[in-house]
C-alpha positions in Angstrom: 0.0 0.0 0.0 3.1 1.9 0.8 2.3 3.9 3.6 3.3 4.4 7.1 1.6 2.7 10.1 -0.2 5.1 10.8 -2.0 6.1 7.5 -3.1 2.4 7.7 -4.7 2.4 10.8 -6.3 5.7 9.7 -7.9 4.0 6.5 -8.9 0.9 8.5 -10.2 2.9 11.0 -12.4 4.5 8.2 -13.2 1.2 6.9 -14.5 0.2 9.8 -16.6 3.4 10.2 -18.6 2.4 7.4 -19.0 -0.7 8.0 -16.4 -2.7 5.7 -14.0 -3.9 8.0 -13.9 -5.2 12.1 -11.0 -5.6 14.4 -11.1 -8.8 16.1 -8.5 -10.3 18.7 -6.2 -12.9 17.8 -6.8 -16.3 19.2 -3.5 -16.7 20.4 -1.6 -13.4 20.0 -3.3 -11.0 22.9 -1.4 -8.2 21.6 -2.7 -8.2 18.1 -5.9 -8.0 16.0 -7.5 -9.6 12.9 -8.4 -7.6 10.7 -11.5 -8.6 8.4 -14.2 -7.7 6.0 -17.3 -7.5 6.9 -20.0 -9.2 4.6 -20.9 -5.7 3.5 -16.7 -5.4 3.0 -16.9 -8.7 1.1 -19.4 -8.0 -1.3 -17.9 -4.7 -2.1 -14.4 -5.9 -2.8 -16.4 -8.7 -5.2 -17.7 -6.0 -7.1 -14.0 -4.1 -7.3 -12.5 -7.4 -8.3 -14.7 -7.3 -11.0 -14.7 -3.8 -11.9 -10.8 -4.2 -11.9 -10.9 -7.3 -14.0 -13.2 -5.7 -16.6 -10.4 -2.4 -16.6 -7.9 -4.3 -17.2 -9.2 -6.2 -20.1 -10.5 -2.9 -21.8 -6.7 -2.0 -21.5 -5.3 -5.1 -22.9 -8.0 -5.3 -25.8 -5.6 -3.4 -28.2 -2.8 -6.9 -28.2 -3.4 -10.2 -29.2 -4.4 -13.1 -26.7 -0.6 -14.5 -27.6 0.5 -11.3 -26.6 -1.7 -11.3 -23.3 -0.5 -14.6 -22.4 2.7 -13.8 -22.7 2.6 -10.2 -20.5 0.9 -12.6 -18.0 
């Protein structure tokens, strides 16, 4: 993501906010947290995934699939 810790914490903290993300304690580790989408998070990074895939292919629709394959 290349940022610092604390530009990360800010963003999950927003996450969170809205409803995307929780903080829940490690099983194990008492001095950390999991961090994990919610199913609201879930869906919405299903629909990015998507969104992303479909970008990408508009970009690449100029080269052959050979071509593709290859830059894969």
């Amino acid at each position: 993501m290349f940022c610092d810790k604390s530009n990360a914490t800010r963003i999950f903290k927003g996450l969170e906010a809205e409803g995307y993300a929780e903080r829940r304690k490690h099983e194990t580790d008492g001095r950390s947290y999991r961090l994990i989408l919610t199913p609201l998070g879930e869906t919405v990074r299903q629909q990015v995934i998507v969104e992303h895939e479909a970008y990408n292919q508009m970009r690449l629709d100029f080269i052959s699939h050979t071509e593709q394959t290859t830059l894969s």
